[in-house]
N, C-alpha and C positions, 0 to 999 in steps of 0.2 A: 619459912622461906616463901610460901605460898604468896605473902602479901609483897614479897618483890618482886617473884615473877610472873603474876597477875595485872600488875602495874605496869612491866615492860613491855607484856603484850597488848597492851591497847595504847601506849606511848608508840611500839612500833608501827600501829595502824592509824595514829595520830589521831585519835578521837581521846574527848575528854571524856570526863566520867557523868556529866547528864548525857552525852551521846549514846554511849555505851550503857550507862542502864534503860536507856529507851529501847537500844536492841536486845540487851539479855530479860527486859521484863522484871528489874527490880529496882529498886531505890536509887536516886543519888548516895542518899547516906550511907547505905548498905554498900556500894562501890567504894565509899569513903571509907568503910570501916574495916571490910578486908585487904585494903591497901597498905593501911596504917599498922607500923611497927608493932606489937602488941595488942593489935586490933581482934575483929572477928575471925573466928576460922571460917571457911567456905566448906557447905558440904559438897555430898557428891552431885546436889540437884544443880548446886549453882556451877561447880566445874564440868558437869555436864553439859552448860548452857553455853560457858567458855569452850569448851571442845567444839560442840554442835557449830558455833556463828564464828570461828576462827579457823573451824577445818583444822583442829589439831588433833592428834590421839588423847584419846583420856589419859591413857598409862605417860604419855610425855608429862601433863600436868603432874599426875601422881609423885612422878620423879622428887617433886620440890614439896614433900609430903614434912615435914617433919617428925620425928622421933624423939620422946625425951631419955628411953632406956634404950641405947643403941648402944649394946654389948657387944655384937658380934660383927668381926674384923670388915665383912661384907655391909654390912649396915651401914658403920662409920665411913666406908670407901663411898657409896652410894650419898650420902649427904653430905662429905667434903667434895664428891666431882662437883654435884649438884650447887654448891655455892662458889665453886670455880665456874662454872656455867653465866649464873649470876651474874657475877665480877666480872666478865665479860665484856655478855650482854650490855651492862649497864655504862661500861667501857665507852661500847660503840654508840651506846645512844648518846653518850653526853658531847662524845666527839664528830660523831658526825649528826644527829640532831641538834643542837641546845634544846633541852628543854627550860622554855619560860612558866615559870608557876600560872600566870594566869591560862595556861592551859584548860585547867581544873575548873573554869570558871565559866566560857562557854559555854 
């Protein structure tokens, strides 16, 4: 989930991803890779860096942590809100933004 709601947050602040890796201090590709479906995971240096230049909590990123053994009733509640969260999010972006792909490209 990380690489959707990594992408919504810098979609909501309208910067593409060579913007935003010039302020978080890392790659374009590396913006590209934790964005992407089955991409890179981020660790905590990099969501540390999302926290610090977003002004978010850490523990909000954490939220969108994923899980692959998520036994317990708490766990599975915690990552199905968190993709209703999401689904939202993503909701309001498309409807009250459009985003255009060449966003990405800037």
């Amino acid at each position: 989930m990380y690489h959707r709601a990594l992408k919504l947050i810098r979609q909501y602040h309208r910067l593409s991803q060579v913007e935003l890796s010039e302020h978080l201090g890392l790659s374009k590709s590396f913006i590209s890779e934790i964005e992407k479906e089955g991409g890179k995971k981020p660790s905590i240096d990099v969501l540390e860096r999302y926290s610090s230049y977003f002004k978010i909590p850490l523990s909000s990123l954490l939220l969108f942590a994923e899980r692959t053994e998520a036994n317990d009733i708490s766990e599975r509640s915690r990552i199905y809100a968190a993709d209703k969260v999401l689904k939202m999010l993503e909701w309001l972006e498309e409807t009250t933004h459009p985003y255009d792909a060449t966003d990405d490209v800037r």
